[in-house]
Structures are given as structure tokens and as C-alpha cells.
C-alpha positions in Angstrom: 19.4 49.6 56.2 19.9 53.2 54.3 22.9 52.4 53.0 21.2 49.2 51.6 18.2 50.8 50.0 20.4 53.3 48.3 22.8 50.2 46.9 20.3 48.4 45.6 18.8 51.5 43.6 22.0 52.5 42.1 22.9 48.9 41.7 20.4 49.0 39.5 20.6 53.1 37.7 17.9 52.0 34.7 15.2 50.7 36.2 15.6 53.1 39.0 15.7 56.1 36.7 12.4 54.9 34.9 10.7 54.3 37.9 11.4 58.1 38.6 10.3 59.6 35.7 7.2 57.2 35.7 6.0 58.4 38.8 7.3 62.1 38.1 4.9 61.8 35.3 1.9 60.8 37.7 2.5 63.9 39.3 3.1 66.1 36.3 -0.2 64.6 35.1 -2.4 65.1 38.3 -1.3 68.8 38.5 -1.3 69.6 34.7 -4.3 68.5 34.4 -6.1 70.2 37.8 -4.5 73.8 36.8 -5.9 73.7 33.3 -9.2 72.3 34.6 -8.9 74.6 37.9 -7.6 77.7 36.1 -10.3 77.8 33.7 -12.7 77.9 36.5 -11.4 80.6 38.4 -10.5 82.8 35.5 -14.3 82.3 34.6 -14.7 83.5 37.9 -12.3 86.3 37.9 -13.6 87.8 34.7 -17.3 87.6 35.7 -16.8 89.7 38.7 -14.9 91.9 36.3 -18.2 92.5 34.3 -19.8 94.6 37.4 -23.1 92.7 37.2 -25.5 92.7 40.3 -28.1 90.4 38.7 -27.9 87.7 36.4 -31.4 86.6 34.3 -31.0 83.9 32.1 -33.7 81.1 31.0 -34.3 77.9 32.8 -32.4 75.6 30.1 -29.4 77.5 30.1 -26.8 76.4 32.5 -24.0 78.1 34.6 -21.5 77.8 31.9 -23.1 80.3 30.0 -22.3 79.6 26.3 -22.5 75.4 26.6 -26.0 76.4 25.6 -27.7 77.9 22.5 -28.9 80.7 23.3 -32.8 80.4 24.4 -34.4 84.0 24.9 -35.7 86.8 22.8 -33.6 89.8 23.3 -37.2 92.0 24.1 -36.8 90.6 27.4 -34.4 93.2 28.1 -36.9 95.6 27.3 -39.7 94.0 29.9 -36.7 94.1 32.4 -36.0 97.6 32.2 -39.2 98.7 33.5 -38.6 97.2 36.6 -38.1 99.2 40.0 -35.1 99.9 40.7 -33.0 97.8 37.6 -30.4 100.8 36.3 -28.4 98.4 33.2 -29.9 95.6 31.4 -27.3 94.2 29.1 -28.7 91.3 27.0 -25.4 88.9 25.6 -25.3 86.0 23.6 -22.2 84.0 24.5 -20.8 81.1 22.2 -18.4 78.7 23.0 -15.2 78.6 20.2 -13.2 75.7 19.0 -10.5 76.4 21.8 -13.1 76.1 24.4 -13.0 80.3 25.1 -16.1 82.3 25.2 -16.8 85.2 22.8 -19.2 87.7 23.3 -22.4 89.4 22.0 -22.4 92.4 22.9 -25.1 95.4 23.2 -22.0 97.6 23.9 -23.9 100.4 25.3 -25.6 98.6 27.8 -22.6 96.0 28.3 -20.2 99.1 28.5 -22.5 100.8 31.0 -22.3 98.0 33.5 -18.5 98.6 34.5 -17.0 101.0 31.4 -14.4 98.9 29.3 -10.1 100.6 29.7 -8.8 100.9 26.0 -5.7 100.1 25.9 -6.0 101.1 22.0 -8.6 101.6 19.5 -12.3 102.1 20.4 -16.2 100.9 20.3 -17.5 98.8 17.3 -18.3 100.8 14.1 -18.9 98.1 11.4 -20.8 94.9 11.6 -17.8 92.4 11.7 -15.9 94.5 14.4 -14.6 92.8 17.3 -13.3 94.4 20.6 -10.1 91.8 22.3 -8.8 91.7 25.7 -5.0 92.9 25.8 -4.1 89.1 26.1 -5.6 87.9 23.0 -4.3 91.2 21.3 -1.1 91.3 22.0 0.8 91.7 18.8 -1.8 92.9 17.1 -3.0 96.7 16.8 -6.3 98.1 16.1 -7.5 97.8 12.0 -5.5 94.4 12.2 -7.9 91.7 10.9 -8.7 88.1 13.0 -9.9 85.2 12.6 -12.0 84.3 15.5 -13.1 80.6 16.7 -14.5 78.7 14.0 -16.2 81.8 12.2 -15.4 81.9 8.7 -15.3 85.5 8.6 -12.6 87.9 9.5 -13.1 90.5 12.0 -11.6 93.8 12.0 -10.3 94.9 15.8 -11.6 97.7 16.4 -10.4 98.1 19.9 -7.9 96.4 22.7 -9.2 96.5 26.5 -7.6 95.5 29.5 -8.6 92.0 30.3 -10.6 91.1 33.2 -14.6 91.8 32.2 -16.0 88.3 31.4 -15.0 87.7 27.9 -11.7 87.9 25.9 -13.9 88.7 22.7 -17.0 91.0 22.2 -18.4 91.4 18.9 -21.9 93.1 18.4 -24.9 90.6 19.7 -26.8 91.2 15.9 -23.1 89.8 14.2 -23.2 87.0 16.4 -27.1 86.2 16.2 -26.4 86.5 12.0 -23.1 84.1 12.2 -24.9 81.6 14.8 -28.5 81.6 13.7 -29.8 83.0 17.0 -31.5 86.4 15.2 -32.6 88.1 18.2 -32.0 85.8 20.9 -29.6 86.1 24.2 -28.2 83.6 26.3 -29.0 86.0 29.4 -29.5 89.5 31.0 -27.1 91.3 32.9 -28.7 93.5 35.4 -26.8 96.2 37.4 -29.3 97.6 40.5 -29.9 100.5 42.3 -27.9 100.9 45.4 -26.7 97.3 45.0 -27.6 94.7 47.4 -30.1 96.5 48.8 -33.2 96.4 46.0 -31.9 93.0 44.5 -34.5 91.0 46.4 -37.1 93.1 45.2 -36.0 93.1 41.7 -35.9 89.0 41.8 -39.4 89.1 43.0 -40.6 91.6 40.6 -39.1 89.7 37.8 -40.3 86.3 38.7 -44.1 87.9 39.4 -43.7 89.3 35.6 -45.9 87.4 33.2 -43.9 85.3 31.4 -40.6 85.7 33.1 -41.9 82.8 36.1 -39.4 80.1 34.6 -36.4 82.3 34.6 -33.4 81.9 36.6 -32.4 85.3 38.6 -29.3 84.9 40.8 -27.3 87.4 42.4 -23.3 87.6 41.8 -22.4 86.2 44.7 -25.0 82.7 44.4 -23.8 82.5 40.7 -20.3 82.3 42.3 -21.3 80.3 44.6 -22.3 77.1 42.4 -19.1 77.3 40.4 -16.9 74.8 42.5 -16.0 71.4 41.3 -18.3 70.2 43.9 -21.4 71.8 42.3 -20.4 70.8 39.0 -20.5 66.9 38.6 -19.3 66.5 35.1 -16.6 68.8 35.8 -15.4 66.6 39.0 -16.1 63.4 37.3 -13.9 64.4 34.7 -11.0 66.0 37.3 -11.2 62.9 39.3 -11.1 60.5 36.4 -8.1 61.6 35.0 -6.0 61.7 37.7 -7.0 58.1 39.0 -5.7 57.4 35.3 -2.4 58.5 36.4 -2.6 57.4 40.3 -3.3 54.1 38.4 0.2 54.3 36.1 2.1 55.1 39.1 1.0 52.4 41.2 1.9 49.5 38.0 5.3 50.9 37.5 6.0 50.8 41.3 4.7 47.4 41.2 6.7 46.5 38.3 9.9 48.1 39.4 9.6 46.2 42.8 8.3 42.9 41.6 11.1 42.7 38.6 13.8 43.3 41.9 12.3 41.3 44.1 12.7 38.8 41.6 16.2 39.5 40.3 17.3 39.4 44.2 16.5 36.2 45.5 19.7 35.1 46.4 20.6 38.7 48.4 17.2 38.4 50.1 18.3 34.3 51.1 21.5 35.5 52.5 19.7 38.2 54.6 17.0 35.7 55.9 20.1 33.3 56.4 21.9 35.9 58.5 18.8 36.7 60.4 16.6 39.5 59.1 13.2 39.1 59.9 10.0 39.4 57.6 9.4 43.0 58.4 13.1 43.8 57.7 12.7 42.3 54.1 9.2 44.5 53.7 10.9 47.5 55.3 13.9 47.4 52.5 11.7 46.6 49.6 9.4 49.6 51.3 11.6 52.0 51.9 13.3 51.7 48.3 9.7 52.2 46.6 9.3 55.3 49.1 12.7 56.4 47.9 11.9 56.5 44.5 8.0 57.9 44.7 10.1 60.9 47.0 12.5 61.4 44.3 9.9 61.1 41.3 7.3 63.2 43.2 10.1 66.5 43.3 11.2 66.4 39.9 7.4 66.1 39.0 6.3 68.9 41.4 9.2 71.2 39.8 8.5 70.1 36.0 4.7 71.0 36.7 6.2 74.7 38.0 8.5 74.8 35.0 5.7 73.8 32.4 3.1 76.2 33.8 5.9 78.9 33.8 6.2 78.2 30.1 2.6 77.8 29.1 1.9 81.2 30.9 4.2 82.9 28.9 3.3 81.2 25.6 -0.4 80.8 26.1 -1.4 83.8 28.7 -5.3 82.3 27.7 -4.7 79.3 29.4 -5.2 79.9 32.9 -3.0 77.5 34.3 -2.8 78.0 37.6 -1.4 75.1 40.1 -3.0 76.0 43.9 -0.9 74.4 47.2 -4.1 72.2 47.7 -3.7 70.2 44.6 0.2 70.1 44.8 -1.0 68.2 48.4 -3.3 66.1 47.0 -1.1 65.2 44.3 1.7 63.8 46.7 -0.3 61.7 49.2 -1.9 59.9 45.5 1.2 59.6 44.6 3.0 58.4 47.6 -0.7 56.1 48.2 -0.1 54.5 44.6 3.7 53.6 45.4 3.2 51.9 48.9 0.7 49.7 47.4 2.5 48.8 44.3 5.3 47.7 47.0 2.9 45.8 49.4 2.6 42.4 47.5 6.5 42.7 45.9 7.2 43.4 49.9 5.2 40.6 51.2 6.3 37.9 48.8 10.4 38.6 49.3 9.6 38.1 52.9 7.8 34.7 52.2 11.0 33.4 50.3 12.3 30.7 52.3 16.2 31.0 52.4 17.0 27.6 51.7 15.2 27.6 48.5 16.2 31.6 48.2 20.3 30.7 48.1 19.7 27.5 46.1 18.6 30.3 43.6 20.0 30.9 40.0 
């Protein structure tokens, strides 16, 4: 029966070769798009626990993608905050989403700086208004003096300094530049608190802050329930979106394996009469038809799997920003979708070349 799987598919070398690459494709686009969506989350993750934060304070409206949001509080909160027991750093920022969907920063750099102290790799602190401070990634080939253009800004900023990456942001410019250039004069999107003897005092420091006039309808999380909430699970639109796009591609996979299989179902009446005439029974007809689509998904599923390693190989070293990171669980998930999608594009193909009757099958032109 191998030997007649692997006949009919090289009978056949187009088809077969399309039916490959269209379920290499699937795969490419199930993991492509979970490592972009997946990286981007975990670097966000990676570089907030660079920031050395014990406490974060933000407003009610502003959600856990800080910088999806305008932002909502007056920066004299920070003053209110620092009298409270046991609070050592309050760093107000005001985060702003750019046009490529990375953050840049607002910075009160002495209070930012003070929470965990930034590495130059060059350069130093902001001196001029339109100063910005980049992470070695989004600096490289560029030297401190060079001038930027940043997001969809329309002024240029002079880099004053290059850091090592790894402490929230790629980009810091000074909170009053960004308050000026966003027309948020005086506002933060949150408060970053670093705590005495951290975790012991954070509870009371919560508790002080949300028995503080005025401060009742803030948001005060440690760093480890901040961390906690950013999963796919916890963030619906991010999951919808995850989940939509790869039942996209489960849903090309599954037409092209039902296409392949139907159009050689069709094109092999006459082989499938003479095998009914000589015997085979129902389940040997689905079992060939089967075992060919399973052939194909195998073969199109490890070329995909090693043209998602190759692209994210290439992408990293072209765009270090990107985060693309593919994770064994997704590589997984992305083969049982796309084995799922080829056995049922081959169940009705399957089913109906073992209906044929073999009279009317060899009577076939």
C-alpha cells in the first residue's frame, strides 16, 4: 500500500508539490504569526522586569498595555505618593504607542534612573529638550550626537545616550518633551514605585495609597500580579486575534487538502474500479486516499516548521525589535491543526472513492 501512496503522488509531481507548499504555508502562517504576537508579549514582559519596579500606580482607565491609552493623571500624584511610608522611588512616565506599534518613554530620568540605574553603552543623560536616550538595539549604527527620527514625531531627536536594552522601553525622552509633542502637559500614564525592603511593606503601601483622598480609584499592583494578567488568556482581544488568524490558515490547509484529494479522486476512477474489481475493500480505498493526504500534510508540515526557523533566524538579525520568538508549544499546536485540517479535507474525497461502484468505476473515461 506504501509503495502505492508514494506512486500515486509522484504520478502526479504538480499537484503534489502545491499541495506541500500549501500546507507548508498553513504552518509558516500559524507560527509566524504566534512568535510575532507571542514575542511581543514576552519581551513586554522581559523589559518590565528590567525596569526594577516594585509597585505599579496607574489610573483606573488605563489598561495593562500601558501606552494603548492617553495618558489620564496629573504628574503631582507623584508628589502625594512620595509621602507615603515606606515608598523610596516614584517615577512618574508617560508611555506612547509609535507607528511600529513600540513604546517610547517619558521619562523623569532621575527618578526613572533611580529605580534600577540605566548601563551606557555610550553617551549619557538628557541635556536638551529633544534628547532621546535608545536601547543598544535601536542604536545600533548610530552613535551619540546622531540625530532620529522617532515614531510619528515630526521632530528630530538628538541621541544623547545608548543603554543596554532590557529596562521597559527602547526609547526615553524627557516626560515634559513628550507631554509638549502629545498634548498631555503634565500628565502620566502611571507611577512607578520602588519600596522599602521590597515585598515586605508593599501591602501597606497599597493600602496607604488607596486610603489617600483622591487616589481610591487607582489601580496599585505589584510586579508579579501585573505579570500575572499578561497571558493571552487574560487578554481577550489579544487571543481573539491569535486564534483568528490561525483558523484563517487551518482553514486554507484544509481546502487545498480537499482540493488536491477530490481533483485525484476524480482523475482515478478507473485505478480505484480495478482495485475494487480485484478486491480491495472500502477501508482500503479510504486508507490510500488517507494515507496520501497524511503524506503530504507530513511533508508540508517539515518544510514549514524549518521555513518558520529560517525566517525568524533572518528577521532576528534584520529586525532585532521584533521579538520573534517561536516556543515548542506553538510548533505543537501548529502540527496537530495542521495534521487536523488535512485528515478532514481527505474524509469526504476518502469516503466517496470508496462509494464508486467498480462496474461504473472501469466503464470510466
Amino acid at each position: 500500500m506504501n509503495k502505492l501512496v508514494v506512486g500515486n503522488l509522484v504520478h502526479r509531481p504538480l499537484r503534489s508539490i502545491i499541495s506541500v507548499l500549501a500546507v507548508a504555508i498553513e504552518v509558516v502562517m500559524i507560527l509566524s504569526i504566534a512568535a510575532i504576537m507571542m514575542g511581543k508579549l514576552n519581551g513586554f514582559k522581559t523589559r518590565t522586569n528590567g525596569i526594577g519596579v516594585d509597585l505599579f500606580v496607574r489610573p483606573s482607565n488605563v489598561n495593562n498595555f500601558v501606552g494603548m491609552g492617553a495618558a489620564g493623571a496629573s504628574i503631582k500624584v507623584g508628589d502625594v505618593l512620595t509621602k507615603i511610608p515606606h515608598v523610596e522611588v516614584v517615577a512618574p512616565v508617560n508611555i506612547q504607542l509609535t507607528n511600529g506599534l513600540d513604546s517610547i518613554y517619558g521619562i523623569d530620568y532621575k527618578s526613572f534612573n533611580a529605580l534600577t540605574p540605566f548601563q551606557f553603552i555610550e553617551g549619557g543623560p538628557f541635556s536638551k529638550q529633544y534628547d532621546i536616550i535608545v536601547d543598544d538595539f535601536v542604536g545600533k549604527g548610530h552613535h551619540a550626537g546622531d540625530m532620529i527620527k522617532v515614531g510619528n514625531f515630526d521632530h528630530e531627536f538628538r541621541i544623547s545616550g545608548i543603554v543596554e536594552h532590557g529596562k521597559g522601553g527602547r526609547k526615553f525622552i524627557p516626560i515634559d518633551t513628550m507631554g509638549g509633542l502629545t498634548g498631555t502637559d503634565g500628565k502620566a500614564t502611571a507611577f512607578y514605585l520602588k519600596t522599602q525592603e521590597a515585598p515586605k511593606y508593599q501591602d501597606d503601601v497599597r493600602q496607604a495609597i488607596l486610603h489617600t483622598d483622591g487616589m481610591q480609584g487607582y489601580n496599585v499592583q505589584t510586579l508579579d500580579e501585573f505579570m500575572s494578567v499578561m497571558t493571552p488568556e487574560k487578554l481577550p482581544a489579544f487571543s481573539t486575534s491569535l486564534y483568528v488568524v490561525t483558523g484563517i490558515a487551518v482553514v486554507v490547509g484544509f481546502l487545498v487538502i480537499f482540493q488536491s484529494m477530490y481533483t485525484a479522486v476524480m482523475e482515478r476512477t478507473r485505478e480505484i474500479g480495478i482495485l475494487k474489481s480485484l478486491g480491495a475493500s472500502k477501508s482500503y480505498i479510504v486508507n490510500v486516499v488517507l494515507r496520501e493526504s497524511l503524506l503530504l500534510a507530513g511533508v508540508g508540515i517539515a518544510f514549514g516548521v524549518a521555513v518558520s526557523y529560517a525566517l525568524g533566524f533572518v528577521l532576528q538579525k534584520n529586525f532585532p525589535t521584533l521579538d520573534f520568538v517561536i516556543n515548542g508549544p506553538w510548533v505543537l499546536r501548529g502540527v496537530v491543526l495542521a495534521f487536523a485540517g488535512a485528515l478532514l479535507g481527505a474524509v469526504y474525497p476518502a469516503l466517496k472513492a470508496a462509494r464508486k461502484d467498480p462496474i461504473d468505476a472501469l466503464s470510466y473515461e
